[in-house]
Phi, psi and omega in degrees: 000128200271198203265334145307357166310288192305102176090344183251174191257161204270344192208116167230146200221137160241122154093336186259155185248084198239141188240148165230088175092232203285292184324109186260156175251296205256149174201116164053036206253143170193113164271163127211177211216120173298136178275146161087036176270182168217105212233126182264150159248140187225131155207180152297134180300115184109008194266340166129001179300296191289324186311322181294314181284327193275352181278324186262014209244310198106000220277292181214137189294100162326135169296323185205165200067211182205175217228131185213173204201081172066057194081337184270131176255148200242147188219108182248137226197326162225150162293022145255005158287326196262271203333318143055246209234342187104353214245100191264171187241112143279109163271162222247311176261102195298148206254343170320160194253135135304352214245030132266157184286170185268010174248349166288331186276351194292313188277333173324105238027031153199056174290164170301118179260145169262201180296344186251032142077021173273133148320120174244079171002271205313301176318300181302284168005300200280314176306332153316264174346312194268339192273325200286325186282320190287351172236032197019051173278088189268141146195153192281114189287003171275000192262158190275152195300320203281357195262359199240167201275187192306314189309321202289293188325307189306316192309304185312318194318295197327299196306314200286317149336306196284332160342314212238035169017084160316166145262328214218117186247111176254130190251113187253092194032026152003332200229007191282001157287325200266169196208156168022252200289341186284297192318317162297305153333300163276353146293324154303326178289327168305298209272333139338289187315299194309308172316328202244017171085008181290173176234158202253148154238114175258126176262127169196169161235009176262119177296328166312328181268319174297358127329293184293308205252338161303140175264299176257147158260163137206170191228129169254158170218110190109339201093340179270140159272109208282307216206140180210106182227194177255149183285333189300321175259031168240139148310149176293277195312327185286326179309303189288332173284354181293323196286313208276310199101025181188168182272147168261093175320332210194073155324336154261134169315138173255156174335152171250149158002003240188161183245176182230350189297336162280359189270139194297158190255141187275299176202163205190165191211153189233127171031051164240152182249153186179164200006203179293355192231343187285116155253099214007100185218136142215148196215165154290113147268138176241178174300164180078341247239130151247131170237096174278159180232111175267181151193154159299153186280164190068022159300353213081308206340305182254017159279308166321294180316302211289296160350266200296348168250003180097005175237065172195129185293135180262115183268358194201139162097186167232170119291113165257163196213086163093018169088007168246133179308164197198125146280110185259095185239007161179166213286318201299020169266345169297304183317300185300333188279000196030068190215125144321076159263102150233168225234104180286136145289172171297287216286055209299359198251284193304299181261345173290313154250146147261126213268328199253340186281178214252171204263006163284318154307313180286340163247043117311327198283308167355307197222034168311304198291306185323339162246032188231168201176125206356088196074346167286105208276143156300022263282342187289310206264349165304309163259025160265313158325322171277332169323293195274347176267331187283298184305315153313333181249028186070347183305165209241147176342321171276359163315308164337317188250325188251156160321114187302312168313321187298352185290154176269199181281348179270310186272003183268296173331305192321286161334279214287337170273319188300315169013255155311306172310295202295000157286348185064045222251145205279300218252126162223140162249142197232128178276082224344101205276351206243033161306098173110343199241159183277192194280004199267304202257355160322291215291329151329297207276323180268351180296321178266039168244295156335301160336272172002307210263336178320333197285270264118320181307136254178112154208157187282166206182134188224136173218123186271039167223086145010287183285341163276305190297335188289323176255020163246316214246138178314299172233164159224137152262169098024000204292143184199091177070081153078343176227167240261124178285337182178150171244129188234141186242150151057208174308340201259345173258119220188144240266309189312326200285332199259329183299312193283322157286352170264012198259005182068353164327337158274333170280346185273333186277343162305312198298327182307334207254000000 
């Protein structure tokens, strides 16, 4: 800890004010995070939290107030400004080039250079290497960023921030990637940072991990600054009503009454292997039905997902659709089985969405010919039909217009479900849909999956948060090494029972026995 640490606080926001257009983001805001604290910021998606990381990020300027940095006020204008100054970023929308190695990107603009002006490989190598060992990090630093999976990109992102060794480390939803033992990883890794006197700015919406790793809060709303504490002394309700503006009586829907075990099966699979790790697994979905599915990541789960919409090879078993095997060999083989699947991805800025299309094109494209006659899209009746699935998900009219990236995250996952609704679709999978959004647009999202199913609709479900499959869903499997570890019915489903299979503890205790 340098000598400027001492007594002043490492990140103070006074005063500030950011505008986009219409759009106040940052509005009047003013905080501050004690240094070498580990300090949450908590809000709603849109609430000014990414705006805020991109003003100390460099990313973009405040219009009006000021910015001070272990006492000093600062004008970060670029990110090599805030770099600086100490200040790194992991972002929550990972900024790796793919199609570079995980140790080029690691170096970017800050390889070791020797006197002839060469990069000097071997070195940078080894620092790599020490750093990676010193954060138990495994992934290989010859693989291109782009070829590994999501949990893995994030840990690099975190590392390569730490590379370039902060005083003042911002963590941007760090953990909407991450499941079990990674979480536990990056709490060691805070506390590494902390030991060594850095200061944490933690972004997040799971309150348990703000909770685990936080000291301090503030809460924005609005663009406003609501609240600023010790995490110890607020409540989770008083925290969501702060964050949200209003109380959430019940955060999860409750089950309803009623059985599902006689209910015709929608879709389903018999002794299937499918992509690399899903191995002879079969389950039922039936109607009416939320069917979760847990695992620690890289279980198969989405060699499943991907399986049932068709974008993966099935090497062994079937799909069924409506109690008949069915060949799926891409999403457009759902038209010929004439059957409504749709499929939320992990990754909604990549797989989900075009980002550059208004957000009515994108939930359009799907079912583009239903408003088109001979080759002429209707254009009146494409948005008055999207009008009303917008309005069922809250979304707000201008969704209708604007580009789906300017949206925050809550409201883009929104967009990546209309879809679907206006596909009308019987089945939907959804691939841990409430990743990244806030606690406001959860609850949304789980009343309308409950609806949903309350309707007739049926869906299938991955959530890397425990407590949504323990409290949304009818049933659960299991994943455990590709295959399925426990089936939970009802009252039997409960957080320690899906943990301990997925941490594999039924298997080790079958081999025992």
């Amino acid at each position: 800890m340098t000598d400027k640490d001492a007594g002043q606080p490492a990140i103070a926001v006074e005063g500030v004010t950011k505008t986009f257009g219409a759009i106040r983001a940052v509005d009047n805001a003013s905080f501050s995070v004690q240094s070498g604290a580990v300090h949450a910021l908590l809000g709603e998606n849109g609430a000014g939290k990414s705006t805020v990381v991109k003003l100390l990020s460099g990313l973009i300027a405040p219009d009006s107030g000021r910015i001070e940095l272990f006492g000093a006020q600062v004008r970060l204008d670029t990110p090599q400004a805030a770099h600086a100054h100490g200040v790194q970023t992991a972002y929550q929308e990972m900024s790796q080039i793919p199609d570079l190695t995980v140790l080029d990107n690691l170096l970017l603009g800050y390889a070791p250079i020797g006197f002839s002006g060469a990069i000097r490989r071997r070195a940078a190598e080894d620092q790599a290497r020490a750093l990676f060992d010193e954060l138990r990090l495994e992934a290989e630093l010859w693989r291109l960023a782009g070829e590994l999976d999501l949990a893995v990109r994030q840990k690099v992102e975190i590392a390569r921030a730490i590379f370039r060794r902060p005083q003042i480390l911002l963590l941007d939803e760090p953990t909407s990637t991450l499941t079990g033992r990674d979480v536990d990883w990056l709490g060691d890794v805070i506390d590494h940072m902390k030991s060594r006197g850095v200061t944490v700015l933690f972004i997040s919406h799971r309150l348990r991990e703000v909770r685990a790793f936080c000291s301090t809060l503030s809460v924005l709303r609005n663009g406003a600054h609501i609240f600023s504490g010790q995490v110890n002394e607020v409540s989770d309700d008083h925290l969501v009503e702060m964050i949200v503006g209003r109380s959430l009586a019940q955060t999860f829907p409750p089950r309803p009454n009623r059985s599902i075990a006689e209910a015709p099966e929608v879709l389903g699979a018999h002794t299937l292997s499918a992509g690399e790790k899903l191995s002879d697994v079969s389950f039922s979905l039936r109607r009416g039905e939320i069917l979760g599915v847990a695992g620690l990541q890289g279980m198969g789960q989405l060699d499943l997902f991907q399986a049932c919409f068709g974008l993966t090879d099935i090497r062994g078993g079937e799909i069924r659709i409506d109690g008949r095997p069915a060949v799926l060999t891409s999403p457009a083989d759902m038209i010929r089985h004439n059957v409504a699947i749709g499929f939320v991805p992990e990754d909604r800025k990549t797989e989900g969405l075009f980002l550059r299309l208004s957000g009515l094109h994108n939930a359009t494209l799907p079912v583009i010919e239903r408003f088109s006659a001979n080759g002429i899209v209707d254009r009146a009746r494409e948005a008055s039909n999207a009008s009303q699935v917008f309005a069922r998900l809250g979304l707000h009219q201008r969704a209708l217009w604007t580009m789906a990236g300017a949206f925050s995250g809550g409201n883009q996952q929104k967009i990546a479900v209309a879809k679907w609704f206006l596909a009308e679709s019987r089945v939907l999978l959804l691939f841990d849909p409430t990743r990244g959004i806030d606690v406001g647009t959860k609850h949304e999202l789980y009343v309308l999956m409950r609806a949903f199913a309350d309707a007739g609709g049926s869906v299938l479900l991955h959530s890397t948060e425990i407590p949504e499959v323990v409290n949304l869903c009818d049933r659960v499997i299991v994943l455990y090494g590709g295959t399925i570890a426990l089936e939970l019915t009802g009252d039997a489903i409960n957080e320690p029972a899906v943990m301990r299979a997925a941490l594999g503890a039924n298997q080790l205790e079958g081999q025992a026995a």
